[in-house]
C-alpha positions in Angstrom: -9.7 -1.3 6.3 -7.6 -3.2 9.0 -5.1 -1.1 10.8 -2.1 -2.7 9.1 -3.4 -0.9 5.8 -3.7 2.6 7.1 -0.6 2.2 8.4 1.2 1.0 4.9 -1.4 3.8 3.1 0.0 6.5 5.8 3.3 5.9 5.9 3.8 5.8 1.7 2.1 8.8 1.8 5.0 10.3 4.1 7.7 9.3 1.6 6.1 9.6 -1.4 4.0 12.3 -1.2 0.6 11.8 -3.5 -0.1 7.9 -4.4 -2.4 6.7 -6.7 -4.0 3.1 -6.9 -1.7 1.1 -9.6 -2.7 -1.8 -12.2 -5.8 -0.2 -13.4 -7.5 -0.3 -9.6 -9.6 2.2 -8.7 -9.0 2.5 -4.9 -5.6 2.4 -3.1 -8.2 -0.2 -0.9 -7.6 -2.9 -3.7 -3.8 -2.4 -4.4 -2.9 -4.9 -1.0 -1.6 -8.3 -1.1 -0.9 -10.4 1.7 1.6 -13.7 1.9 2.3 -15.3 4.8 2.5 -12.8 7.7 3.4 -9.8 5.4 1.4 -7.5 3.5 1.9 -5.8 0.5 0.7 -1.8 -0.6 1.0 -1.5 -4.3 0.9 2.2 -5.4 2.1 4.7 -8.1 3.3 8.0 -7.9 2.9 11.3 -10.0 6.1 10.1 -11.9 4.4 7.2 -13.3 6.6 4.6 -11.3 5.2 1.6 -9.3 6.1 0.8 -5.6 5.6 -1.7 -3.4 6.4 -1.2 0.3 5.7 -4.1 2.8 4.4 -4.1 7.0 4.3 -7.4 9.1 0.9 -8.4 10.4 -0.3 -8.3 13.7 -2.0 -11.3 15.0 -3.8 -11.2 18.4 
């Protein structure tokens, strides 16, 4: 897992709370996207809602 995803899993986890893997995934690992230099965490929460919430990506 790349630090960019820790950092997205982490800081939902602040806001939200608990999260749970959304779209019938299994691990939180396979709810990211990524589109041109942003990428995407896709998670529920206990109240049955979907979220997304978004980080740049570090190149080096």
């Amino acid at each position: 897992m790349s630090r960019e995803e820790k950092r997205l899993i982490k800081k939902a986890k602040i806001v939200y709370k608990k999260i749970f893997p959304c779209g019938g995934k299994e691990t939180l690992e396979e709810c990211f996207s990524k589109y041109n230099d942003k990428l995407f965490l896709w998670f529920d929460t206990e109240d049955d809602s979907t979220h997304l919430i978004t980080e740049e990506m570090q190149y080096k």
